[in-house]
VEXDREN-2710 file (C-alpha; in Angstrom, 1 decimal):
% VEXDREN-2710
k/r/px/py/pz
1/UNK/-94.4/42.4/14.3
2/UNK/-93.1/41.3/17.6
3/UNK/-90.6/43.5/20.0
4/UNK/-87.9/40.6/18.9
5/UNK/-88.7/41.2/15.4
6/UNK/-88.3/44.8/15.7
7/UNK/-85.3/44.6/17.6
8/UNK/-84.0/42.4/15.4
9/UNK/-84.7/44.9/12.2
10/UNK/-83.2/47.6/14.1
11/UNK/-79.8/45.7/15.0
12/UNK/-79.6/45.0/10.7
13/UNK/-80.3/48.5/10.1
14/UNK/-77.6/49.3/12.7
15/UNK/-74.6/46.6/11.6
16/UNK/-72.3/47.2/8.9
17/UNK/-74.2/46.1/5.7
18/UNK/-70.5/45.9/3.7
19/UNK/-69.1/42.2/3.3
20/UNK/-64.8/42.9/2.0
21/UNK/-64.0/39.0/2.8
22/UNK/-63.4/36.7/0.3
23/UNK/-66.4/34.7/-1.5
24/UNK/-69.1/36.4/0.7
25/UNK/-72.1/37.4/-1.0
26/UNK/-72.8/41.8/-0.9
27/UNK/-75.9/42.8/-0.3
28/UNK/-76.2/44.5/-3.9
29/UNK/-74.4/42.5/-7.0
30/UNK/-72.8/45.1/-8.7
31/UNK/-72.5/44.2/-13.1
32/UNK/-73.5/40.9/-12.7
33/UNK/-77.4/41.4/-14.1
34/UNK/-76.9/40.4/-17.7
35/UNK/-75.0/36.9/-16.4
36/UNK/-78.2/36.4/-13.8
37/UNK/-80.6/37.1/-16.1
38/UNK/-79.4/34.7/-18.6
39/UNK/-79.1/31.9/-15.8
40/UNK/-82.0/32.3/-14.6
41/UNK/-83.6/31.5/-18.1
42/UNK/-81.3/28.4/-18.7
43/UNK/-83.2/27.1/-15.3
44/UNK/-86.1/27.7/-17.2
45/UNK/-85.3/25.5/-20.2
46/UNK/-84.9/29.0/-22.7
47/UNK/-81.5/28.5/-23.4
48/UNK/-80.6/24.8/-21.7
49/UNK/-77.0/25.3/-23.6
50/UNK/-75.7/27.8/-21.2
51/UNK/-76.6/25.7/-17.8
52/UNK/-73.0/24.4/-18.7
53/UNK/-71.1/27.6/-17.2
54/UNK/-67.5/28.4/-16.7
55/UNK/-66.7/31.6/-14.4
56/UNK/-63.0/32.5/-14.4
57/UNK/-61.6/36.0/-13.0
58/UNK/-58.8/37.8/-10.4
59/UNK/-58.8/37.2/-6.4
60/UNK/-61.7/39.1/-5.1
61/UNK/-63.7/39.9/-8.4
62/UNK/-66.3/37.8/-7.2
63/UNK/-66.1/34.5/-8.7
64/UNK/-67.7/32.9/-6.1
65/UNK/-70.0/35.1/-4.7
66/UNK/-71.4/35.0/-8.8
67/UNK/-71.0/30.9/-8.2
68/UNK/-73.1/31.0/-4.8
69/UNK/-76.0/33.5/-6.6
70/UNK/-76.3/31.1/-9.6
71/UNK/-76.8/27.8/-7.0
72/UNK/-79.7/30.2/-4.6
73/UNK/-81.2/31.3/-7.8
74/UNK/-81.5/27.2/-8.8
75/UNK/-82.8/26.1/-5.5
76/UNK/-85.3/28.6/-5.2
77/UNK/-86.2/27.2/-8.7
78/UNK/-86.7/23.7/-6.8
79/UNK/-83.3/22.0/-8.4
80/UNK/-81.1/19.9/-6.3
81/UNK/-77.9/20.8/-5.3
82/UNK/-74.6/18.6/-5.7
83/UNK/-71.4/20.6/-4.4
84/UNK/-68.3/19.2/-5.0
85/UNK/-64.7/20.1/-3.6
86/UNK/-61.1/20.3/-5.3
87/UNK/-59.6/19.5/-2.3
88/UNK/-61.6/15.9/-2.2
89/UNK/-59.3/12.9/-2.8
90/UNK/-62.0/12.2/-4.6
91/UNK/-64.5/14.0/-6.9
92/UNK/-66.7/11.4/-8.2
93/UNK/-67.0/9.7/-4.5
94/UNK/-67.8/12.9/-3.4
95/UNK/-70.6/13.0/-5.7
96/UNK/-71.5/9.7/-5.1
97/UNK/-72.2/10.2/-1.4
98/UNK/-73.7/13.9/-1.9
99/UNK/-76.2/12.4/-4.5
100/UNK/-77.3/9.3/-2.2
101/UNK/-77.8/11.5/1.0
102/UNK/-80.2/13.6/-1.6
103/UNK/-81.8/10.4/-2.3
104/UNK/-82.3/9.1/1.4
105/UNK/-84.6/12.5/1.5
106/UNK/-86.2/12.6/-1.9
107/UNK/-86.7/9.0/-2.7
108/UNK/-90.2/8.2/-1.4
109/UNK/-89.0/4.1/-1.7
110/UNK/-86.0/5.3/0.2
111/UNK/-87.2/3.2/3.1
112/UNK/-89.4/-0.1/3.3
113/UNK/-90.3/-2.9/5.7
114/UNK/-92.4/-6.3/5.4
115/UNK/-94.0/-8.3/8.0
116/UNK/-92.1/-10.7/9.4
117/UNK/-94.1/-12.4/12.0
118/UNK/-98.0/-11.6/13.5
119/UNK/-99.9/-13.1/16.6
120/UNK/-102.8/-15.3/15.6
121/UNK/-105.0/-12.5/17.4
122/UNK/-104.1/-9.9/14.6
123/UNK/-102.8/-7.7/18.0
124/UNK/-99.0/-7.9/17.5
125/UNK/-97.1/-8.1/15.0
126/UNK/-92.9/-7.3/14.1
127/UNK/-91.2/-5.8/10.5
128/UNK/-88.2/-5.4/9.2
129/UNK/-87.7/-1.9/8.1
130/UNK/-85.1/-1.7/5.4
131/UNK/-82.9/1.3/3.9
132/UNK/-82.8/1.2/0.2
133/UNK/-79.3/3.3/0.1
134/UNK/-77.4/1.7/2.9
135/UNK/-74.1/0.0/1.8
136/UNK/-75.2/1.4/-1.8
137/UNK/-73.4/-0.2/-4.2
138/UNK/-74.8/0.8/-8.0
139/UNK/-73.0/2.1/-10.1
140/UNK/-72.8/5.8/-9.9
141/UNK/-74.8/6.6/-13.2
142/UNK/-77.4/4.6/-12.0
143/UNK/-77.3/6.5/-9.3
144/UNK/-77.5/9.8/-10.5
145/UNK/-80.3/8.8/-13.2
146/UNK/-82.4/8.0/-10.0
147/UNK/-82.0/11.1/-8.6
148/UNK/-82.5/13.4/-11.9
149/UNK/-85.5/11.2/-12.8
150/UNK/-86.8/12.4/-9.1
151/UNK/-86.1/16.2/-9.8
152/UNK/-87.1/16.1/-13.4
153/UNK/-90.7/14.9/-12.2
154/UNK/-90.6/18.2/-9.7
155/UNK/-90.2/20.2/-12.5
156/UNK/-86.3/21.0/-11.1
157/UNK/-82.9/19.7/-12.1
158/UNK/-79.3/18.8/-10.6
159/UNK/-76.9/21.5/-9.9
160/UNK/-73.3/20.5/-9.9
161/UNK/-71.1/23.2/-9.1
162/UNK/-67.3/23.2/-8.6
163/UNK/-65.0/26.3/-6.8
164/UNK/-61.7/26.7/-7.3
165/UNK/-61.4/24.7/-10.5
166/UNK/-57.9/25.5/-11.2
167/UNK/-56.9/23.3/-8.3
168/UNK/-58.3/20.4/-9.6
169/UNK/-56.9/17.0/-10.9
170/UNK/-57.2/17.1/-14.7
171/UNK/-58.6/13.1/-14.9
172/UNK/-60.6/13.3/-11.5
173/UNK/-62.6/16.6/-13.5
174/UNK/-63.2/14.0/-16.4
175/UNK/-64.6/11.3/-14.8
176/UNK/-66.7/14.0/-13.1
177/UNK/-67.7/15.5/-16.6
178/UNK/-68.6/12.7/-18.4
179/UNK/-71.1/11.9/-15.6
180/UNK/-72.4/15.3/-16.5
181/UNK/-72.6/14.3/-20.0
182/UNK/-74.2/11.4/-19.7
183/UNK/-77.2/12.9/-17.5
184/UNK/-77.3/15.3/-20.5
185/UNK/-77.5/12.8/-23.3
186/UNK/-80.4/11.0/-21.1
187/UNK/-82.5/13.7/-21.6
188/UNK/-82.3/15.6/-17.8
189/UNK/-82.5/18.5/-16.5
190/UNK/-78.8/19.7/-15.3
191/UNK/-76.5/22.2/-14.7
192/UNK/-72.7/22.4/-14.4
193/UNK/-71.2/25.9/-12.7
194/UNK/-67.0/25.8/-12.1
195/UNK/-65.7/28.5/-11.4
196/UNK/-61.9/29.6/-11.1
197/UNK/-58.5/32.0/-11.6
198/UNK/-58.0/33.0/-14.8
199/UNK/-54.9/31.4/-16.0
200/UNK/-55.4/28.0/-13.9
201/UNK/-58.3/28.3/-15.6
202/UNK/-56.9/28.6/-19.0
203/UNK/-54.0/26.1/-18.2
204/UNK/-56.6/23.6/-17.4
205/UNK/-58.5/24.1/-20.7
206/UNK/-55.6/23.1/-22.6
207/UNK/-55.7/19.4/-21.6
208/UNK/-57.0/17.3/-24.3
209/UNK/-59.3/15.8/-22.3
210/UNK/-61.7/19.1/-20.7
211/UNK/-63.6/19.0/-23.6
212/UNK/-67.0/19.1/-22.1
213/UNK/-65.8/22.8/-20.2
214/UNK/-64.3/24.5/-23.4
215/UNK/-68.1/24.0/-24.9
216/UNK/-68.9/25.3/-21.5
217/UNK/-70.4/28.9/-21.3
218/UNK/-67.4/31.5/-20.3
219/UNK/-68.4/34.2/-18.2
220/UNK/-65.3/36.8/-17.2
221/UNK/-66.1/38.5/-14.3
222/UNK/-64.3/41.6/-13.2
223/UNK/-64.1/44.9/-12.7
224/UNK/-66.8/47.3/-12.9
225/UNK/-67.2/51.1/-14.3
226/UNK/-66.9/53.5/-11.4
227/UNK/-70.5/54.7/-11.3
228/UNK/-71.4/51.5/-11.0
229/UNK/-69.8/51.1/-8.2
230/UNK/-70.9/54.2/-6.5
231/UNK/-74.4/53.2/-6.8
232/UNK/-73.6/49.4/-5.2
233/UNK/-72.2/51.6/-2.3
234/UNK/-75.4/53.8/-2.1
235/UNK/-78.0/51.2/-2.3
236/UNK/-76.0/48.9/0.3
237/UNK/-76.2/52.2/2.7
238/UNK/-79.6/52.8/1.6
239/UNK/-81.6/50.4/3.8
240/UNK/-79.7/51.0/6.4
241/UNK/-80.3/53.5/9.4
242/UNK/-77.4/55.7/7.7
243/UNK/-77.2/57.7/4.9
244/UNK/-73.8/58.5/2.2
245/UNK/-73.5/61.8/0.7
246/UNK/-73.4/61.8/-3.2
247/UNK/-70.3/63.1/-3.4
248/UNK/-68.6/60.4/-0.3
249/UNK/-70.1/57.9/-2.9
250/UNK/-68.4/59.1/-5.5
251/UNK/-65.3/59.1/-4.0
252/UNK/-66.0/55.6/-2.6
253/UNK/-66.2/54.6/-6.0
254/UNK/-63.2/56.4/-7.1
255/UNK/-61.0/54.7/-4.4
256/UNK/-62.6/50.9/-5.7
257/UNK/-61.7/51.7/-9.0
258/UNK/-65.1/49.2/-9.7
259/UNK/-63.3/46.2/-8.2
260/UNK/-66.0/44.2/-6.4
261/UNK/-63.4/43.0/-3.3
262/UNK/-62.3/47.0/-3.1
263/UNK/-65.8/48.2/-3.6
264/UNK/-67.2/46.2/-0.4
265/UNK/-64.0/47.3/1.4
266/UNK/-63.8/51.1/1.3
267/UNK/-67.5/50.8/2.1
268/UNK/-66.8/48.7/5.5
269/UNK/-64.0/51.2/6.3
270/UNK/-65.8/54.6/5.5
271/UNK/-69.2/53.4/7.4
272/UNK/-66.9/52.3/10.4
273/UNK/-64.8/55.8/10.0
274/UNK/-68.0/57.7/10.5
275/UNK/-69.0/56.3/14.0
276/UNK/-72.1/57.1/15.4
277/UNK/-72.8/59.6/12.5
278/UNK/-75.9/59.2/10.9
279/UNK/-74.2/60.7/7.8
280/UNK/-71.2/59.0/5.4
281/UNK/-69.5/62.0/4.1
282/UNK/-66.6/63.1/1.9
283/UNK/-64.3/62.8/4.9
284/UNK/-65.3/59.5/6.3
285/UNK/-64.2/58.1/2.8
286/UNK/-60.7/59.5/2.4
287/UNK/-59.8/58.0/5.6
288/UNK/-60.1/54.7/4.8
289/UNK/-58.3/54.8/1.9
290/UNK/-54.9/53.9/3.2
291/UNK/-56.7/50.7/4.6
292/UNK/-58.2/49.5/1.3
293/UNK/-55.0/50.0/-0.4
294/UNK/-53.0/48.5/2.6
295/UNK/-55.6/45.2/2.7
296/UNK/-55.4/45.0/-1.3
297/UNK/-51.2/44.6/-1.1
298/UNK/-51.6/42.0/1.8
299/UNK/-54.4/39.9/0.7
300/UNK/-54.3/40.2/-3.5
301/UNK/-50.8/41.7/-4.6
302/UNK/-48.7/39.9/-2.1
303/UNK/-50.0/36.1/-2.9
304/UNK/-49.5/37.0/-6.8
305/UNK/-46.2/38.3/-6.5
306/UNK/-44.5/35.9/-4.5
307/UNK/-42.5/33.3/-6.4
308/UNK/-42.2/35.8/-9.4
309/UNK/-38.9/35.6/-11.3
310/UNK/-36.3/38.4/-11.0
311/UNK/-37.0/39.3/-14.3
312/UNK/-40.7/39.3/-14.5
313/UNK/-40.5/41.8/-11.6
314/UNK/-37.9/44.0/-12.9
315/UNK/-40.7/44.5/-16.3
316/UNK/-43.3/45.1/-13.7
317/UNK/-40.4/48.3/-11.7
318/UNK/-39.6/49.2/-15.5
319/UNK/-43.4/50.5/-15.5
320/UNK/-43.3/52.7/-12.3
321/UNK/-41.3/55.3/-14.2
322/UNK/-44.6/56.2/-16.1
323/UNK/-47.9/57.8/-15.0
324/UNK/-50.3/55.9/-17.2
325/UNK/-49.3/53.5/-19.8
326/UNK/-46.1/52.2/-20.3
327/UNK/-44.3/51.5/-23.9
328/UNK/-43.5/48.4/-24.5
329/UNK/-40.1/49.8/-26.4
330/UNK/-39.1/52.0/-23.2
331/UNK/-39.5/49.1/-20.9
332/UNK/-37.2/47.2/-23.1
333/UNK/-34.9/49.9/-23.5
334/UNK/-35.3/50.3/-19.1
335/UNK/-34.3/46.5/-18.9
336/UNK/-31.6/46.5/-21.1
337/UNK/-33.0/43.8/-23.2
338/UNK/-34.0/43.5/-27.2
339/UNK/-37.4/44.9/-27.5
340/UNK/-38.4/41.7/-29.2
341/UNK/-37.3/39.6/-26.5
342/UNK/-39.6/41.6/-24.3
343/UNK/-42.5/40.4/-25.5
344/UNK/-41.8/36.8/-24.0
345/UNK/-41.7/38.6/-20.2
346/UNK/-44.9/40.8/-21.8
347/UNK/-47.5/37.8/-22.8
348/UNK/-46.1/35.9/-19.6
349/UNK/-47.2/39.0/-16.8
350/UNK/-50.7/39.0/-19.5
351/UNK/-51.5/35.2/-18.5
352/UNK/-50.7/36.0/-14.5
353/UNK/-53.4/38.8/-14.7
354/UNK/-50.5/41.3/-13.5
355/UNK/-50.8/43.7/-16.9
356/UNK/-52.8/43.7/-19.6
357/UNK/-52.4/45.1/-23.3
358/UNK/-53.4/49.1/-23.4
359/UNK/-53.5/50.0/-27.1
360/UNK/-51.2/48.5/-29.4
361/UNK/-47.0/49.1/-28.4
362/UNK/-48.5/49.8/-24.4
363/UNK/-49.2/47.9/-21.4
364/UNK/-50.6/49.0/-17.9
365/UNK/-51.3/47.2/-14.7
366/UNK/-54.1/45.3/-14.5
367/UNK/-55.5/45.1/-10.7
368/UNK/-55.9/48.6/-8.7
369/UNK/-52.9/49.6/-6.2
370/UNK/-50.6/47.1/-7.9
371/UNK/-47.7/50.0/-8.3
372/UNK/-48.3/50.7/-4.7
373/UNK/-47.6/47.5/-3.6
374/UNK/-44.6/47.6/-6.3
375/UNK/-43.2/50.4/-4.4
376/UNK/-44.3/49.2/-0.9
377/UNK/-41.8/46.4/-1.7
378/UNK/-38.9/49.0/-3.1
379/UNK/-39.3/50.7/0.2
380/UNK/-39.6/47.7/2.9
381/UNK/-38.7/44.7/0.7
382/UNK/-40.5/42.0/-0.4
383/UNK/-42.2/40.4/2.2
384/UNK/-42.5/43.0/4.5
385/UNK/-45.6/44.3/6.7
386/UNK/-48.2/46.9/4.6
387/UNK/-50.0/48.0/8.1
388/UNK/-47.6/47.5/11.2
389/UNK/-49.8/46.2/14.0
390/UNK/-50.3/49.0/16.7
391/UNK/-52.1/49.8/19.7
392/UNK/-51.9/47.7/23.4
393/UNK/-54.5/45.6/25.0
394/UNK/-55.0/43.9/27.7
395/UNK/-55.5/39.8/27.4
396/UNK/-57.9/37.7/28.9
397/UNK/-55.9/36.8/31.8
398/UNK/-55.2/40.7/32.8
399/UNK/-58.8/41.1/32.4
400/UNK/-59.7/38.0/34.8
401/UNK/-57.3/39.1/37.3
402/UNK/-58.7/42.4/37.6
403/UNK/-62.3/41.2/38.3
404/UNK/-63.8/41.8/41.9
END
């Protein structure tokens, strides 16, 4: 090893190893073996029918990071990968042009030329080189077949994989399915991975014409039991040039309550709480609690909440008054309302992901720190700031002025 390489080794050990953003992948997976495991035998050809896969979950329980695993898992497998976007105008020109640039690569006909003129002496001589896919204009399913029959003979497959499905357009996700299908019923290798928010999700499912992703293989990812997460926290430390005490993982794993988006956050805040210290302990932890909580009202709670009817949010106050679970027949009796016209408020808050049923009669929040955002908003309003923004600094132009 090199003095670069080393250097570089001893800059990873040195960086945070904690990723608390959105859809980036953690160093450890925490929960998600059983769903890999079963993936990676569907790539195999074991169990082909669950290559048709449906992920669906909360912000930040890692939807996408289990989306981006699945498509590294098939290209070290040698399959090909076709992403598509929601936000294309249009998903099946989108897969059009993804799949030809795969062919310009793969294709070894991709390019040809012929001899179009040659000196009598044999020493000179001109072609015409010609681009099989420029201007292509087959039809897309011919297309495709090209391209899976190419893959197929590498012993891989196609990959189509589609984030945040509940954006979609309902007949733009047909066309693209019934491409799928057909590469199917032809007899290739292929795999369909969409992932989304639960109840866009679910919404989307009830059009008459996703029937290819209701056969689809569901996988609900969420929350995690705390020891789970305590050991995600360890083992992320672990090859690092810091260590975490048992108990400051505990804790860490407490504070998560096993939420993947939590658990790689109170790890980023305790490992940056500790400094220089070669040692996370108990300490380090509790004090960057009031960030995690403060980052979950901003970036989950607030985006769910806004827009939330009057009375939707006076159910969700109505279960403050209670420590654990709440009664279904106290919060009726709180709002002032029949406690069978509670259930329409109850089964509506159930399909947002903001409560969910806790024995029959009770209800409880569903998402960590949601009653602390609830009261965040009693205190400030709705709207208001979690973290105020504190501290002075001087800008670049201050900073350029003051140079010799």
């Amino acid at each position: 090893m090199d003095q670069r390489d080393q250097r570089d080794q001893r800059d990873q050990r040195s960086t945070n190893p904690f990723t608390p953003g959105f859809g980036l992948t953690p160093i450890i997976l925490a929960g998600r073996a059983g769903a890999i495991e079963d993936f990676t035998a569907a790539l195999k050809g074991n169990v082909p029918e669950a290559r048709a896969i449906l992920i669906s979950g909360a912000r930040g329980s890692g939807k996408t990071v289990l989306l981006t695993e699945f498509k590294e898992l098939a290209l070290e497998a040698g399959w090909t990968d076709l992403r598509v976007h929601t936000s294309s105008s249009s998903l099946v020109d989108e897969l059009r042009g993804t799949a030809i640039a795969q062919l310009r690569e793969q294709d070894p006909d991709a390019e040809s030329s012929r001899l179009t003129s040659a000196r009598v002496s044999g020493t000179g001589a001109s072609r015409e080189v010609r681009q099989r896919y420029e201007g292509e204009q087959e039809p897309l399913t011919t297309v495709l077949d090209r391209l899976a029959a190419l893959t197929d003979q590498d012993g891989g497959g196609l990959l189509i994989t589609l984030d945040e499905l509940q954006s979609v357009d309902r007949d733009q996700l047909h066309a693209l399915t019934q491409h799928v299908q057909d590469l199917i019923g032809s007899g290739h290798a292929v795999a369909f991975i969409a992932a989304g928010v639960r109840p866009g999700v679910d919404a989307l499912l009830d059009h008459e014409r996703t029937t290819f992703l209701r056969r689809a293989h569901r996988i609900e990812v969420g929350s995690v039991d705390v020891g789970t997460a305590a050991e995600a926290i360890r083992m992320t430390i672990a090859d690092t040039r810091k260590s975490i005490t048992p108990e400051a993982a505990v804790l860490a794993g407490e504070i998560s309550q096993g939420y993947p988006y939590l658990i790689q956050l109170i790890g980023s805040k305790s490992w940056q709480s500790c400094g220089d210290a070669d040692t996370i302990e108990i300490e380090d932890v509790h004090g960057g609690r009031e960030a995690v909580v403060a980052a979950m009202i901003k970036n989950v709670h607030r985006p769910a909440l806004r827009g939330l009817s009057a009375r939707k949010r006076e159910y969700l106050h109505a279960m403050l008054l209670d420590e654990g679970p709440s009664s279904v027949g106290d919060i009726a009796e709180r709002m002032n309302i029949d406690p069978r016209n509670q259930s329409t408020y109850r089964e509506r808050l159930i399909e947002e992901e903001l409560i969910r049923p806790a024995g029959r009669g009770f209800v409880e929040f569903s998402l960590p720190y949601l009653a602390e955002a609830l009261r965040h908003e009693d205190r400030a309003g709705v709207g208001a700031d979690v973290e105020p923004d504190r501290g002075v600094q001087r800008s670049h132009r201050a900073r350029r002025s003051t140079r010799p």
